[in-house]
C-alpha positions in Angstrom: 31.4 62.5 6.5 32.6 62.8 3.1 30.0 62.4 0.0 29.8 59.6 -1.4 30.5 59.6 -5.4 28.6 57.5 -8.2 31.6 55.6 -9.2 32.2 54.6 -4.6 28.7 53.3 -5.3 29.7 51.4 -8.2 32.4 49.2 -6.7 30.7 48.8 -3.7 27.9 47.0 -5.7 30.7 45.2 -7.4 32.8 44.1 -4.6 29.0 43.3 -2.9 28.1 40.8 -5.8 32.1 39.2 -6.2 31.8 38.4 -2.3 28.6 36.8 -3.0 29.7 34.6 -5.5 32.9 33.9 -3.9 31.0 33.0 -0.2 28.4 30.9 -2.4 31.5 28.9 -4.3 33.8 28.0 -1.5 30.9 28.1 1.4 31.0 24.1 1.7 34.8 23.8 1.6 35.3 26.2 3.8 32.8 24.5 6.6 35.3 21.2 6.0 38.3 23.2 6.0 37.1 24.3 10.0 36.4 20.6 10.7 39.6 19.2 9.3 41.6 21.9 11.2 39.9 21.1 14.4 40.7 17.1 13.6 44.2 17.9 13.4 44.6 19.8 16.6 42.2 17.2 18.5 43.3 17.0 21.9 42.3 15.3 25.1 41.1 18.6 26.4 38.8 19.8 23.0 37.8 16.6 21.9 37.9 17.4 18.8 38.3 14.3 17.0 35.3 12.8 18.9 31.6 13.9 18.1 30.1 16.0 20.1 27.0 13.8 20.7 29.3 10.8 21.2 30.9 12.5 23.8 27.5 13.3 25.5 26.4 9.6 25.5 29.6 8.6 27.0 30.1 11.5 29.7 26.3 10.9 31.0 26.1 7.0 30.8 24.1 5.7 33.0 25.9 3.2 35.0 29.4 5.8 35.1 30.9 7.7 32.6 32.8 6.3 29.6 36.7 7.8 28.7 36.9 9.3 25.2 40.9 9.0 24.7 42.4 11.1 22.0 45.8 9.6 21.2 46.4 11.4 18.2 49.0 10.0 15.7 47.4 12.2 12.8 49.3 15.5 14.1 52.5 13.6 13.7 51.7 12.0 10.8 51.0 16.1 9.4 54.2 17.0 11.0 56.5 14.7 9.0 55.4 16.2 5.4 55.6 20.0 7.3 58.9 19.5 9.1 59.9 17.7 5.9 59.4 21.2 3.7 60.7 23.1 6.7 64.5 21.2 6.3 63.9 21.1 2.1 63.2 24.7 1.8 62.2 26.0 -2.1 64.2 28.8 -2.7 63.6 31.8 -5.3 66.0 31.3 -8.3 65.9 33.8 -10.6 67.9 33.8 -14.3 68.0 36.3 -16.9 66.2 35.8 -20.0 66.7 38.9 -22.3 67.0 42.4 -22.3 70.6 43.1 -21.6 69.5 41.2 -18.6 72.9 39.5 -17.2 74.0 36.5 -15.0 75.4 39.1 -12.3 72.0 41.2 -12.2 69.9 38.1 -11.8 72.2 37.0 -8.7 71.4 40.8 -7.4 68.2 40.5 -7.9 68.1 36.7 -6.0 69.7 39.0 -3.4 67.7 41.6 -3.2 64.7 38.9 -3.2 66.5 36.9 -0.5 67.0 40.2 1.8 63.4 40.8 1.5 62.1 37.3 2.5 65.0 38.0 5.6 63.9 40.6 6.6 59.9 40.1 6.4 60.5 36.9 8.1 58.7 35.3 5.4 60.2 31.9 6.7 57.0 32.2 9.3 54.5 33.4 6.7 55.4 30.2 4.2 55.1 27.9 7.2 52.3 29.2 8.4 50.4 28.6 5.0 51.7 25.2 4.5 50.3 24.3 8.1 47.0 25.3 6.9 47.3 23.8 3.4 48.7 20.2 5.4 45.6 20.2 8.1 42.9 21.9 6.4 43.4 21.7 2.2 44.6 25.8 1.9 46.7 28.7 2.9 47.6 32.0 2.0 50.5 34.5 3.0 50.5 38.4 1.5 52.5 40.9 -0.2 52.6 44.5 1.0 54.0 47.9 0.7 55.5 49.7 3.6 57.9 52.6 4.5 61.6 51.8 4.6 61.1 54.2 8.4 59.2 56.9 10.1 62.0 59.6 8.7 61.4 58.1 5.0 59.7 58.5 1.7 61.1 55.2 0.6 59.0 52.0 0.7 59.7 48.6 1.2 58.6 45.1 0.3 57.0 42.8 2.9 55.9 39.2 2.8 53.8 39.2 5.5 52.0 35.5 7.0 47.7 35.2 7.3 47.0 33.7 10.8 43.7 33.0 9.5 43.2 31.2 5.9 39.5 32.0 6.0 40.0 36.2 6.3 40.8 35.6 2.7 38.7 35.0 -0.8 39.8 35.2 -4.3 38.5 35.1 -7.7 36.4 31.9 -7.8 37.1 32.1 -12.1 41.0 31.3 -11.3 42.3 28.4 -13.7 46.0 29.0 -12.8 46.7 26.7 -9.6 49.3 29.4 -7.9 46.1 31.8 -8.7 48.4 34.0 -10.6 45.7 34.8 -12.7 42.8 36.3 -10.1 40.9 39.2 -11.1 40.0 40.4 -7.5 40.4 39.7 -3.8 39.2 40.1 0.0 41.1 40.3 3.2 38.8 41.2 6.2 40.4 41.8 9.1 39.0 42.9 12.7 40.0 46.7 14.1 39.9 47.5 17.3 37.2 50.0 17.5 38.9 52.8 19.3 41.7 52.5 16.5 39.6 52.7 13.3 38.2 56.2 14.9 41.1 57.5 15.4 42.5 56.4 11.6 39.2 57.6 10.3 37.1 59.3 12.3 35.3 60.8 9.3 34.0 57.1 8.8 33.0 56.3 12.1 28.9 56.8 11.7 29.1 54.5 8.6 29.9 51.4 10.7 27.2 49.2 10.9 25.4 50.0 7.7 25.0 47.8 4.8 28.0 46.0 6.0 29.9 43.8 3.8 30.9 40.8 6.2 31.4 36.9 5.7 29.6 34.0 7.2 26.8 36.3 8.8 29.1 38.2 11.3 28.1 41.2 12.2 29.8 44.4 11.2 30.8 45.4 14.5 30.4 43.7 17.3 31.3 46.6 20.1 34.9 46.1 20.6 36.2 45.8 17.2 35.5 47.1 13.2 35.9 44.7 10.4 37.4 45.9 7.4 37.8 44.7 3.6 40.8 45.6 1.6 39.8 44.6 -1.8 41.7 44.6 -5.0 40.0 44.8 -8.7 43.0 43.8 -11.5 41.7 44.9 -14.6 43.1 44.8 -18.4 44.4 48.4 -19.9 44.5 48.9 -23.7 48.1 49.9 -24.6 50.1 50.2 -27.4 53.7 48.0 -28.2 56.4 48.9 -29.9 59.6 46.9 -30.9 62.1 49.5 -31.3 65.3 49.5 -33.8 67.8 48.2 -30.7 66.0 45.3 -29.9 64.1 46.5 -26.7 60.6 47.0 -26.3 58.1 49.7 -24.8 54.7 50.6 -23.6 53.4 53.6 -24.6 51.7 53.5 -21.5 55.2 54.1 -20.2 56.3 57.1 -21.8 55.9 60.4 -20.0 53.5 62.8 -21.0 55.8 65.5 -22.3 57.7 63.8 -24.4 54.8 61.5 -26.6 54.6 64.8 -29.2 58.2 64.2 -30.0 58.3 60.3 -29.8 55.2 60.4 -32.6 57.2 62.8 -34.5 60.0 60.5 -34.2 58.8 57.3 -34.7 57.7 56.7 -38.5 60.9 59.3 -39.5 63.3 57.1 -42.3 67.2 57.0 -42.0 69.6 57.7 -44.5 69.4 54.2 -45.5 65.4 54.3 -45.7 65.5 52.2 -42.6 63.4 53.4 -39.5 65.5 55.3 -37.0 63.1 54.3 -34.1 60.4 52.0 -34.1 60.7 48.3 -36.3 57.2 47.0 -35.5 54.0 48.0 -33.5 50.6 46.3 -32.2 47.9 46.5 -29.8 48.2 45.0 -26.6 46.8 45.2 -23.0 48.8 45.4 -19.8 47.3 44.9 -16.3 46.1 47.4 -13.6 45.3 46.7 -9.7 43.4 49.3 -7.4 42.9 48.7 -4.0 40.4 49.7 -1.6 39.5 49.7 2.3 35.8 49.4 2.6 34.3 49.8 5.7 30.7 49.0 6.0 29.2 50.6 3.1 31.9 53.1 2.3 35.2 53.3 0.7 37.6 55.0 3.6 40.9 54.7 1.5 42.0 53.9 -1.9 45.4 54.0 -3.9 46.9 52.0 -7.2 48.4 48.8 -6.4 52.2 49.5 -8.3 51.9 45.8 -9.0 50.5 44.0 -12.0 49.2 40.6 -9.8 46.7 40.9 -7.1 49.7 40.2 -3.8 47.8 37.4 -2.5 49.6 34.0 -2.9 47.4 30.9 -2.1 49.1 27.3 -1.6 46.8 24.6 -2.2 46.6 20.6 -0.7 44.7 19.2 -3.1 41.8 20.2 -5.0 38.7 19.1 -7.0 35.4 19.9 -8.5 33.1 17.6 -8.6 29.2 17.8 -9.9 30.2 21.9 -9.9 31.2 21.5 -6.5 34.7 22.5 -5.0 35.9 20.5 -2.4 39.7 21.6 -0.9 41.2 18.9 1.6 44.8 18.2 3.2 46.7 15.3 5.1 44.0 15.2 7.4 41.0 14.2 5.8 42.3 10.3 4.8 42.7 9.9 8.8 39.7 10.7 9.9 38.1 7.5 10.3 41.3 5.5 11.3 42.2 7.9 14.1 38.4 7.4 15.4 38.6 4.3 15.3 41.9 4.3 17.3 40.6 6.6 19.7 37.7 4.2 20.0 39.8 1.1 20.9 42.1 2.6 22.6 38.8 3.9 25.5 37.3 0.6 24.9 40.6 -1.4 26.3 41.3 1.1 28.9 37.1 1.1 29.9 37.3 -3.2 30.0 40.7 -3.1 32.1 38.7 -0.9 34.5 35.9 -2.7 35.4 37.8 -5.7 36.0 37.8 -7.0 39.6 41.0 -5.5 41.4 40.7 -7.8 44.7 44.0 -9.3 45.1 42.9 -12.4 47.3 39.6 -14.3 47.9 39.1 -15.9 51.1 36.7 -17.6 53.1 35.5 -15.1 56.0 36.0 -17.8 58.6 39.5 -17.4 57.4 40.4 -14.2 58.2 38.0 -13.6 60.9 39.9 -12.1 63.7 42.5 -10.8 61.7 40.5 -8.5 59.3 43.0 -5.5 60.3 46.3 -7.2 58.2 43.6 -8.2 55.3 42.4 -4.7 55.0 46.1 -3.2 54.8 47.7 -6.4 52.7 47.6 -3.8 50.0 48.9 -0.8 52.1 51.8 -2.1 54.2 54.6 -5.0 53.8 53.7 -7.7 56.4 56.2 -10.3 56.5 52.8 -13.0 57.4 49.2 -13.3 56.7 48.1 -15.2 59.3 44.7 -16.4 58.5 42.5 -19.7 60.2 43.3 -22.8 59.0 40.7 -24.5 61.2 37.1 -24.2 62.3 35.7 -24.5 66.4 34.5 -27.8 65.2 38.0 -29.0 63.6 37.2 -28.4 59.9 39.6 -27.8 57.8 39.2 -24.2 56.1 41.4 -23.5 53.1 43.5 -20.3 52.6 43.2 -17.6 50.9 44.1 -17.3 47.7 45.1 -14.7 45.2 42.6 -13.8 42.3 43.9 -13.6 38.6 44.8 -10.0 37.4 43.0 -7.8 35.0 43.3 -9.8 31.6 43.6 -7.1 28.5 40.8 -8.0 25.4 42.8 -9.6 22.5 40.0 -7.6 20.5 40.9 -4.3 21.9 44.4 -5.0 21.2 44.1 -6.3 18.0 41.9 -3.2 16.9 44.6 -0.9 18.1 47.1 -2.5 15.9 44.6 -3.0 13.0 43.6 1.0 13.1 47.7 2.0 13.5 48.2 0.2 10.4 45.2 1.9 8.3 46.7 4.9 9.4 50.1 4.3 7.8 48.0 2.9 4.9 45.7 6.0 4.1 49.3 8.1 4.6 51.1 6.3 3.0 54.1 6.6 5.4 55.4 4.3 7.7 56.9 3.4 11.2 60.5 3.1 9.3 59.8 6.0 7.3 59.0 8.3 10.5 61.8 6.9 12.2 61.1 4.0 13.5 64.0 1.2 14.0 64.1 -0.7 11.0 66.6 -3.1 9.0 68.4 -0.5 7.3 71.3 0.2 9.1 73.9 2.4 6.8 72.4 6.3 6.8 71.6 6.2 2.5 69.3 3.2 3.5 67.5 4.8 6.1 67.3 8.2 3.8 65.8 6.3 0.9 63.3 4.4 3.0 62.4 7.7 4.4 62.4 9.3 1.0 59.9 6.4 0.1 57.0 8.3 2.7 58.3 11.4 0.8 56.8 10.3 -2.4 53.7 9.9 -0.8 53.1 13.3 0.4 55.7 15.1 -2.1 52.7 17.3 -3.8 51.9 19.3 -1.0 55.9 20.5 -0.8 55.3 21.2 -5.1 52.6 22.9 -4.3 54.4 24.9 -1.8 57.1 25.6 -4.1 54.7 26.7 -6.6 53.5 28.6 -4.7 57.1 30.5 -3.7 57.7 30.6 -7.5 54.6 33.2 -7.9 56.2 35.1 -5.0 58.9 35.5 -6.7 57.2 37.0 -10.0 55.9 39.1 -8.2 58.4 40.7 -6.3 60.1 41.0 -9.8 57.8 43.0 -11.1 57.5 45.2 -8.2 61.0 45.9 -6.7 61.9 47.9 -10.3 58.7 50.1 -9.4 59.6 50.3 -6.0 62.8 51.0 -5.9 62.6 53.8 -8.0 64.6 56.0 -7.0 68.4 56.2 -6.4 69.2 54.4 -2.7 71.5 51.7 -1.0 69.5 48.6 -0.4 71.0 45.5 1.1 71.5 41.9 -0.8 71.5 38.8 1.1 74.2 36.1 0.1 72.9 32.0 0.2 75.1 31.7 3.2 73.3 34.9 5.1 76.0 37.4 4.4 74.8 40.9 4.1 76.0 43.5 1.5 75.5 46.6 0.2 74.6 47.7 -3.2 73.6 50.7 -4.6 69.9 51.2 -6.9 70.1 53.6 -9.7 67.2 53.6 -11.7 69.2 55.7 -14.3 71.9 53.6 -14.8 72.3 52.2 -19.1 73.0 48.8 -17.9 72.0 46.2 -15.3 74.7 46.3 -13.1 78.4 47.9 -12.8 81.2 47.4 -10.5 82.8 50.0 -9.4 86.4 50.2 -7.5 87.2 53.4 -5.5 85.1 55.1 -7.3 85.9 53.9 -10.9 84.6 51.3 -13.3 86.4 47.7 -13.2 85.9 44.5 -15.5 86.1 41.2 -14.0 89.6 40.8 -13.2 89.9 44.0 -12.2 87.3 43.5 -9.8 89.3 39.8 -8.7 92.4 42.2 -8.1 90.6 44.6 -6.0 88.8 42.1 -3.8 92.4 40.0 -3.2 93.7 43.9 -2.3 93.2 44.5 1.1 93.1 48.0 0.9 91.2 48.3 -2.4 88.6 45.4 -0.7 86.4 47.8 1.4 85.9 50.2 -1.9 84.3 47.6 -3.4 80.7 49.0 -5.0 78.0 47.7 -6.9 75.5 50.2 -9.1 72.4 48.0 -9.7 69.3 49.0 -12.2 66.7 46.4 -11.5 64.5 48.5 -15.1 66.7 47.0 -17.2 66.2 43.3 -18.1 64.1 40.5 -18.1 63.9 37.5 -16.0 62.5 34.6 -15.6 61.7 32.9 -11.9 62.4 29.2 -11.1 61.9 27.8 -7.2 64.2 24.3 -6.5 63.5 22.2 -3.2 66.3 21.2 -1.6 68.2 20.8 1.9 68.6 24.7 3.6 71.8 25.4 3.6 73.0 25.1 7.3 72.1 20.9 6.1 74.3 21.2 2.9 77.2 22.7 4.6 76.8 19.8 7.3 77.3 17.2 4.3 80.2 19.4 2.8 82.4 18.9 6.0 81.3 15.4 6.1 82.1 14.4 2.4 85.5 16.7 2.6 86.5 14.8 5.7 86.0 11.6 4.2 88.5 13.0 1.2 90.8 14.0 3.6 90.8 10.9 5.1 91.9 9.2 2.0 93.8 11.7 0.5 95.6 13.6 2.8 97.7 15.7 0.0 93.9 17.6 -0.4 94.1 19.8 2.7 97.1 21.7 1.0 94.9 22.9 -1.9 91.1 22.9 -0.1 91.8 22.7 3.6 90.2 26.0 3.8 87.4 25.3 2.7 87.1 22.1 4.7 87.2 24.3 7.9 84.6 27.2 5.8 81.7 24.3 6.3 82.1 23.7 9.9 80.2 24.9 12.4 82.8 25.0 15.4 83.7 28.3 17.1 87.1 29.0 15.5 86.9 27.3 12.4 86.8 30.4 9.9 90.3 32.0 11.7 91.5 28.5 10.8 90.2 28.5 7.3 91.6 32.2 6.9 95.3 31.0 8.3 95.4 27.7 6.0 94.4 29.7 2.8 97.5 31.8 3.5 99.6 28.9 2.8 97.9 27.9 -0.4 99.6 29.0 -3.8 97.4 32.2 -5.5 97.2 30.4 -9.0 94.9 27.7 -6.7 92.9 30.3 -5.0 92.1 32.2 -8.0 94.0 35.0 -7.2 97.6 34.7 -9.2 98.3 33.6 -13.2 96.0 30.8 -14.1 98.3 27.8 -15.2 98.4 27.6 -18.7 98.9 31.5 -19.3 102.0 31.1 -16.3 103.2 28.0 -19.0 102.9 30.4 -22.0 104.6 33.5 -19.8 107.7 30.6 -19.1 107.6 30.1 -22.5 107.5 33.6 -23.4 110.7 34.4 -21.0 112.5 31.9 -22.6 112.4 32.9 -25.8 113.4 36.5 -24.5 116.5 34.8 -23.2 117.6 33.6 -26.8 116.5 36.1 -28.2 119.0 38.0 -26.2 121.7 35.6 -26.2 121.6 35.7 -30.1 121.1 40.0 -30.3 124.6 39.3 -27.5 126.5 37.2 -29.8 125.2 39.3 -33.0 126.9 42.2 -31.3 129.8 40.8 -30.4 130.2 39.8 -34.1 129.4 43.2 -35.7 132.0 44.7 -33.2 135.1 42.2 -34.7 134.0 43.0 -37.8 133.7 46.7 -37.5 137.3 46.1 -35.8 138.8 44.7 -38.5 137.2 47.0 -40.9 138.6 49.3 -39.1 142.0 48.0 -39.0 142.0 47.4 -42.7 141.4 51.3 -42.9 144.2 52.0 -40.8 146.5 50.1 -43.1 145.1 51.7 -46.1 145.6 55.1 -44.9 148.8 54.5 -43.6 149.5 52.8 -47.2 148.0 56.2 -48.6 150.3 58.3 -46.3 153.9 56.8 -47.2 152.4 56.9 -51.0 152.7 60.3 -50.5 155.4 60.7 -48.4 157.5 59.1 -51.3 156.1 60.8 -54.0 156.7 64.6 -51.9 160.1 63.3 -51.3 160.8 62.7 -55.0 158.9 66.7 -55.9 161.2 68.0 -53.4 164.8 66.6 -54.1 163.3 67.3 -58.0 161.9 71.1 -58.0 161.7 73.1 -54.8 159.9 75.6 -55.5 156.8 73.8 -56.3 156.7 71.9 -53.3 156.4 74.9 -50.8 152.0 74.9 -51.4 152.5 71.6 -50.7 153.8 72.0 -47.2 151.5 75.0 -46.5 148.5 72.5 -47.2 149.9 70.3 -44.7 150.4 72.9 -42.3 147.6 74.7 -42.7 145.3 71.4 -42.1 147.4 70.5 -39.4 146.8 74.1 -37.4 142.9 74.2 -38.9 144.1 77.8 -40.2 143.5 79.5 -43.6 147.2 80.0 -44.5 146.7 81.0 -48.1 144.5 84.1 -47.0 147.2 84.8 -44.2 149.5 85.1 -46.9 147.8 87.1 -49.5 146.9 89.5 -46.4 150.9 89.5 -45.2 152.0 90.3 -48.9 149.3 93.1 -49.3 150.5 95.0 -46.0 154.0 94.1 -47.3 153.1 96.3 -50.1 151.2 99.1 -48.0 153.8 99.4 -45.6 156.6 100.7 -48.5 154.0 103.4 -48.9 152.7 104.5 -45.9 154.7 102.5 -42.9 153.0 104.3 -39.8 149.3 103.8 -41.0 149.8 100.3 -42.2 151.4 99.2 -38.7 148.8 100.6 -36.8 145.3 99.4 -38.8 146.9 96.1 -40.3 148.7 94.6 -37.9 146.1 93.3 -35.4 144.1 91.5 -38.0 147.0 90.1 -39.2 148.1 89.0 -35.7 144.4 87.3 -34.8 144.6 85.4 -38.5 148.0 84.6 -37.4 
């Protein structure tokens, strides 16, 4: 057995003296909690809504024994406000409220809430709790912590329902009504024997000592252990600081290796003289939770609570404190007395019908003397006559028999049935007509509103209830970022129960990204993607659930399969009037029904509806501005057309007027060379070799000077000349 340390003995003392306290405060509340509960679920089998001695006197009355009748009209009258919350479900809304916290990472987070109520089934543990709080004043359900799977290191969240409201106490010091605010807690809970030993078989000599139990049970009572989680929340100094971006952070929070350089960081000046780091710092506290299993007198398992609550949510009926004196009571305890005293009328009437007289006739025995055999039977068996004697031996007349008067019920009796049915609708405050009864109302608004009338009676145990589901959901806030701590693919639950993946990274800068094969995407890219059948299935979210802050809000109202009943009602009674509407939301029409086929339907009509409608094409006004846009490009054109077509006459006539100028230019010249021929001859010969010479594209002046130089050459030395000169003259040629 391990040895027991000074600081086990320590919080066993403490969790010894907080029991204590908590047994003494709630001990009377707790003893009319049991009675209530047992009220509720009288039956004619446990009697439970007559007293015990009652039932005594009646059972062993002398002169036969008395019925004790339970007709119980309190369990329906419970029923209505719990069936009511059942169909009005409150729901875990969640919004952002700082942080770089986002409307798309609060409606992950809802998802990632509404996944884990799924698949806890916490439907059952809220229901279960609100059964309690209706029949006996309280209930409680539980948070815990549990692996995703045998093969994994990741945990999960569960919501998980108490069977038994009185395994549970809490801080007696509680102001808060949800209880938010409790210091410390107990859940016992029985073990089989063989189990504990073979969990802890270190532990298994300690059982039985010093035991810390409720209500005078015994420790162990040969088959089974009891055991004691208890949590201790306690305040932790810290330090805050409001750093430069607008974010904040424990110091708590900063890891180990890296403080040095955050200190050396954090009173450094900028450029500017501004601080690069920190803007402001103070002193604050932030909350710590430890949890142990005690088992007898010893602690057999211990570990921190990641949490900053202690996980057990309370839902209350109604409480008050009176003369320092708590008193907790439901539905049930206004009925009491009017269901005894129904129960009592209702035995009396049926005890006064049964010892009336049940002879059918009454006859004179000279009468039926002789024929006793069909008088006995008259009951039994269907004799067409009676016959009976009309006369004596001595001629007297004897009359016949003669039927006696039934049973006759009491007026009283009845009249106290009534008078007791009616204080019961009087101390409930609902109904015949508001429990469905047949009443004058006759459109379905007017029987809603007279049933919404018993509502108001009862409506603060559903607030409470939601209240209650509000604190859930602060708590699971705060714990899925500490959870989910490590990178993994979680699923999110849509309102309408579809299932999605989406992937945790506790590293990522922002709340949440979408991602499209593999690549960032903005909003309309993401639109485009999911109208893309083949980009639709590469699809992914990135989630950080670190980065944020949110606030929780819990709204009653119909559960959804009830509001998507009154959406294909109210669309078909569009439709009906406006026939033109199924072209634009006919798909949607068939969406909200329930019929097997009805989402192919919905699929094949919102082919034929126009994208702009769906969401999916050019939004109208920017399809406007792109008509716009094309028709200006069309004038534009038509002008940059004609514009062309002008600059090419132009440039033709331009043109044209060149023509004739050079041609003008050309008989100039022709007239004036004419003239310098017929006048000197000589001097018009460069003239012509110009003309030529421009004409061919050749050189002729150089031609010539290198023809007259091998003119001159060639009177020397003829051979040399003709050989070396006359190529180069032939290629300038």
């Amino acid at each position: 057995m391990p040895r027991e340390t000074k600081e086990d003995r320590e919080i066993i003392r403490r969790a010894h003296k907080r029991f204590k306290q908590a047994q003494d405060w709630e001990s009377g509340a707790r003893k009319r909690f049991v009675e209530d509960l047992k009220f509720a679920e009288g039956d004619s089998d446990n009697l439970y809504q007559w007293d015990q001695a009652q039932v005594t006197s009646r059972t062993n009355d002398p002169n036969g024994a008395r019925p004790c009748l339970t007709i119980n009209k309190t369990r329906q009258h419970n029923l209505q406000i719990l069936n009511d919350a059942r169909q009005n479900k409150a729901s875990i809304d969640i919004r952002p409220t700082g942080d770089g916290a986002t409307y798309d990472s609060a409606k992950i987070f809802e998802g990632v809430v509404r996944h884990i109520e799924y698949r806890s089934n916490a439907t059952e543990a809220y229901e279960a709790a609100s059964h309690s709080q209706i029949c006996g004043g309280w209930g409680y359900w539980r948070i815990l912590t549990e692996y995703a799977d045998q093969d994994s290191f990741d945990l999960d969240i569960k919501i998980q329902r108490v069977s038994d409201t009185l395994s549970i106490y809490l801080d007696p010091d509680i102001e808060d009504f949800d209880g938010s605010d409790a210091r410390w807690g107990f859940v016992f809970r029985d073990v089989p024997k063989e189990r504990f030993e073979a969990e802890y078989p270190q532990w298994k000599d300690v059982v039985g000592r010093n035991a810390l139990c409720d209500e005078g049970r015994s420790w162990d009572d040969g088959d089974h252990v009891r055991i004691a989680e208890y949590y201790e929340r306690e305040e932790v100094a810290d330090r805050l600081y409001s750093l430069v971006d607008g974010s904040t952070l424990l110091r708590s929070t900063i890891p180990d290796d890296l403080l040095e350089v955050f200190d050396s960081l954090k009173g450094m000046p900028g450029e500017d003289g501004e601080p690069i780091l920190i803007r402001a710092e103070r002193r604050t506290t932030r909350w710590r939770v430890k949890w142990y299993k005690i088992a007898g007198s010893r602690i057999v398992d211990r570990k921190d609570w990641p949490g900053q609550f202690i996980p057990i949510v309370r839902v209350i009926g109604e409480e008050t404190v009176i003369d320092g004196k708590l008193d907790r009571k439901g539905h049930t305890r206004a009925l009491k007395d009017a269901q005894r005293m129904y129960n009592f009328w209702t035995s009396a009437a049926a005890e006064f019908g049964a010892l009336q007289g049940k002879t059918p006739y009454v006859a004179p025995v000279a009468a039926i003397e002789g024929f006793e055999n069909y008088w006995n039977n008259a009951n039994k068996v269907n004799y067409s006559v009676l016959p009976y004697n009309h006369m004596t031996d001595d001629g007297q007349t004897i009359p016949p028999p003669q039927r006696a008067q039934p049973p006759v019920q009491s007026t009283a009796y009845l009249t106290g049935m009534q008078t007791a049915a009616q204080e019961l609708m009087l101390a409930s405050g609902q109904y015949q007509s508001e429990m469905g009864a047949p009443s004058n109302e006759r459109s379905g608004v007017a029987i809603q509103q007279r049933q919404r009338q018993g509502d108001n009676a009862t409506y603060h145990y559903i607030d409470h209830l939601a209240q209650s589901i509000r604190f859930t959901g602060r708590i699971l806030i705060d714990l899925i970022p500490k959870v989910y701590d490590t990178e993994r693919v979680t699923k999110i639950m849509a309102e309408d129960g579809s299932l999605t993946d989406v992937q945790v990274d506790p590293t990522l800068k922002q709340p949440v990204m979408k991602m499209v094969d593999g690549r960032p995407v903005d909003d309309e890219g993401l639109k485009a993607a999911q109208a893309d059948p083949d980009l639709r299935d590469k699809v992914a979210t990135i989630f950080n659930p670190n980065v944020g802050k949110y606030a929780v809000e819990s709204d009653i109202g119909p559960a959804y399969a009830t509001r998507r009943q009154e959406a294909f009602a109210a669309l078909s009674d569009m439709l009906k009037t406006n026939s033109d509407l199924a072209k634009i939301a006919g798909d949607i029409l068939f969406k909200s029904a329930d019929f097997p086929g009805a989402d192919e339907v919905a699929e094949r009509i919102k082919r034929t509806i126009p994208p702009n409608i769906l969401g999916q094409g050019v939004p109208p006004a920017e399809a406007e501005l792109q008509q716009k846009v094309q028709q200006l490009t069309a004038l534009l054109q038509q002008m940059d057309a004609a514009l062309n077509e002008k600059q090419a006459k132009e440039a033709a006539d331009y043109e044209h007027r060149e023509d004739r100028h050079t041609l003008d230019s050309y008989r100039a010249e022709t007239d004036r060379m004419k003239a310098l021929a017929a006048s000197d001859p000589e001097a018009f010969r460069p003239v012509i070799r110009q003309l030529i010479g421009d004409a061919l594209g050749l050189d002729l002046s150089t031609a010539m000077a290198q023809q007259a130089l091998g003119d001159a050459l060639r009177g020397a030395m003829p051979g040399a000349v003709n050989g070396a000169l006359m190529p180069q003259a032939q290629a300038q040629a």
